[in-house]
N, C-alpha and C positions, 0 to 999 in steps of 0.2 A: 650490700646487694642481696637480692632474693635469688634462693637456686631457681633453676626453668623445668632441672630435670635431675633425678634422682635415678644412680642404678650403679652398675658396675663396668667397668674395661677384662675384657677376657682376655688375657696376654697366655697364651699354652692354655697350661692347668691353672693357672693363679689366676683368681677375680680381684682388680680392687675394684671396692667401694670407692663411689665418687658421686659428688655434686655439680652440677654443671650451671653455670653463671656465663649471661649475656657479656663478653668480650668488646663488644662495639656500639654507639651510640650517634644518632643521628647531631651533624653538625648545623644542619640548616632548620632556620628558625620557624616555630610551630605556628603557623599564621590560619587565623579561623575565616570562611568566607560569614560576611556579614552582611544584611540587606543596606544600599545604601539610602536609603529615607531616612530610618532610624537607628542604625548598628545594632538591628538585634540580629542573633546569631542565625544561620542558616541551616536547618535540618533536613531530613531527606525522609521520603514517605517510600514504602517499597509499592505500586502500582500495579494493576492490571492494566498489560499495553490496548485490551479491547473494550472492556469496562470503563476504565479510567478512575476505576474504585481503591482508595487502598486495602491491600491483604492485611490480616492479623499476620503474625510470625508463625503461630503453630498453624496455621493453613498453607502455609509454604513448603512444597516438595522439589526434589532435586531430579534432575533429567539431563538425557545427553542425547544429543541430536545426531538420530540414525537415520540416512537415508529419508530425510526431512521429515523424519517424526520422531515424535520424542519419548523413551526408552526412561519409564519412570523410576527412580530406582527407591526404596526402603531401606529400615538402621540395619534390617538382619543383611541387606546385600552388601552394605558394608563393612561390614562383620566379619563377614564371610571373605570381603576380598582381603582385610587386615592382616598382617605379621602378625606373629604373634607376642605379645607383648609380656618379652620376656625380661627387660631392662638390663642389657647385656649391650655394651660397646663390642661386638667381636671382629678381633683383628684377621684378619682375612691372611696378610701378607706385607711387606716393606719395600719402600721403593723409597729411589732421592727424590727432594720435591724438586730437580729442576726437570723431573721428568715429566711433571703437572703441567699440564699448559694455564694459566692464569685465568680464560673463559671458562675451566671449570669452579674457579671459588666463588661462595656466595656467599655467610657467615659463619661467623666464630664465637666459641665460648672455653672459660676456663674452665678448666678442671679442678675440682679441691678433692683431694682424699678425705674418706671419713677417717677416724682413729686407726681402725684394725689393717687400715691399708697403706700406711705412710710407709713403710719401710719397702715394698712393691711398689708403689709410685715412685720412690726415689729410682728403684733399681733400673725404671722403664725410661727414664728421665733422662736418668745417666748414659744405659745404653744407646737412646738416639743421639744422644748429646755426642756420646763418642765416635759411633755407625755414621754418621749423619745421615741419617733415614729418617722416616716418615712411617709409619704403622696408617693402610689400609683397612677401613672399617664397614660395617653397617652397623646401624642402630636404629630403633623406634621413637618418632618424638611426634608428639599428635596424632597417635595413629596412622603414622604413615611411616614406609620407610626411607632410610636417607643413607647418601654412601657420603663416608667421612675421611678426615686423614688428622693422624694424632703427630702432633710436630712440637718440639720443643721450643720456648720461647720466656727469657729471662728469669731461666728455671722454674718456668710452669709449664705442664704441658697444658698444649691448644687442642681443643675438638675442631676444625673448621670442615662446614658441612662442604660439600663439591656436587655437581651435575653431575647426572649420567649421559651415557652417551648420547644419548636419543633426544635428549634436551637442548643438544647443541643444531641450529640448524645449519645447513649446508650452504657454501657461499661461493658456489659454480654456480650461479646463476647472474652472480656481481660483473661487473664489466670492469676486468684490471686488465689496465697496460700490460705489455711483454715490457721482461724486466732486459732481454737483447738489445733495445733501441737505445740502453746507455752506453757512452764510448767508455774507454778505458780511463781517458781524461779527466773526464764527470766522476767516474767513480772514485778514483786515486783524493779527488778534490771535498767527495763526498764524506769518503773515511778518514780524510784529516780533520774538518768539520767534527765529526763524531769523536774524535780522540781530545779534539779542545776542547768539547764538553762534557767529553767523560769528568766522574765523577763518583764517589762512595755514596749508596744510596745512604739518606737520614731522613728520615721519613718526619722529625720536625722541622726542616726544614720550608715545609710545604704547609699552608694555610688559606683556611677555608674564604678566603679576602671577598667574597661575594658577598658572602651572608654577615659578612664583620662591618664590609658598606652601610648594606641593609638596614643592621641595627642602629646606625649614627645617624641613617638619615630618621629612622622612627624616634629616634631620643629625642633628635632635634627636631623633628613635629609636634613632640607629645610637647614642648618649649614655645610653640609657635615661630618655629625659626627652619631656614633650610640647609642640609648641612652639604658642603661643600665637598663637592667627591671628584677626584681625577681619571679622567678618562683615556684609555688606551687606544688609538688610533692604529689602523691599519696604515703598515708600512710599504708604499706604492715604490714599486720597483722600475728603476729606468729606462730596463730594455727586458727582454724577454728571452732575452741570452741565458739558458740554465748554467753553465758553466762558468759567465762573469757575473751572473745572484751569486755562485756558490763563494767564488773567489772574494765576492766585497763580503759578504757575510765571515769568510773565514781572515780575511783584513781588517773587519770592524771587529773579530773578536781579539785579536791579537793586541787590538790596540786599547779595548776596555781592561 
């Protein structure tokens, strides 16, 4: 693996040194749009919407729409807005991650100590391992800054970047049921339901079966052949009774 980002974890006084490595990778298959007369591949031209000309790349300037005009900006106003780019993971504070609500994660990467830092990287490793905490961060990556949380995971520590507040939008404007209109019966039916399905999360458990379709049916084209894929049906319900859905559902699991 290639590092993404080079710098250090400030824990107190102690910096380590650390490398930071892409943690996650896309499951779903990398499909090119292609013209279909001849398969050749399709490129994109950047446009003038009133000319219809294409721009060069260095005649291209960035702007942000103020009050329907657009507010040109230059490298120095970027510069200017930038952290400062000190290559410092610093931890702010610890918190449990069940405190996270899961709307804040977005990516992850590992962490590798350089040399001088392995015996602080263990110390920090160990302590959350033992804490079960979570280390609250910012850092710098592209120029921009990003709030992180350092978490332990099969004795590596994880960077996983997180939203800020202001990222999350607000969802009083949704149209949700009152959760009063369930009876006691519904629910009693609801939360046994839940208990038959509980279960230890294993996160191999779960597979990407869309895109594993996908590729059997392109194998079997590249073949001249078509491949036979099983389809899941929606399961039409008898009556519209919520409490005898719950009861056959919690019937038919008893008995699978």
């Amino acid at each position: 693996m290639r590092s993404l980002w080079n710098g250090a974890i400030g824990f107190g006084l102690v910096n380590i040194p650390v490398k930071l490595f892409s943690a996650v990778q896309q499951s779903q298959l990398d499909l090119d749009m292609l013209d279909s007369k001849d398969h050749s591949r399709i490129k994109f031209q950047r446009i003038n919407e009133k000319t219809r000309k294409e721009v060069p790349f260095d005649k291209i300037v960035k702007g942000y729409l103020l009050n329907e005009n657009y507010v040109v900006l230059d490298e120095q106003d970027f510069e200017d807005a930038a952290p400062d780019k000190n290559k410092m993971i610093s931890l702010e504070n610890f918190v449990d991650l069940k405190e996270i609500n899961p709307i804040y994660y977005e990516t992850s990467y590992y962490a590798q100590p350089e040399k001088q830092g392995k015996k602080a990287y263990a110390l920090l490793l160990k302590a959350l391992v033992k804490s079960k905490k979570a280390g609250v961060a910012r850092f710098v990556l592209r120029n921009t800054e990003n709030l992180c949380i350092i978490h332990p995971l099969n004795e590596v520590l994880v960077v996983t970047k997180i939203r800020f507040a202001e990222e999350i939008r607000s969802g009083e404007e949704l149209k949700i049921p009152e959760t009063d209109t369930i009876t006691k019966k519904e629910l009693e039916v609801g939360m046994a339901l839940i208990k038959q399905y509980s279960s230890a999360f294993d996160i191999r458990g779960f597979k990407d079966e869309y895109s594993k379709e996908l590729l059997k049916i392109i194998k079997a084209k590249a073949k001249g052949k078509r491949a036979t894929v099983k389809k899941l049906k929606p399961r039409e319900s008898s009556n519209d009774d919520l409490y005898s859905q719950l009861m056959q559902s919690l019937e038919g699991r008893k008995g699978a």
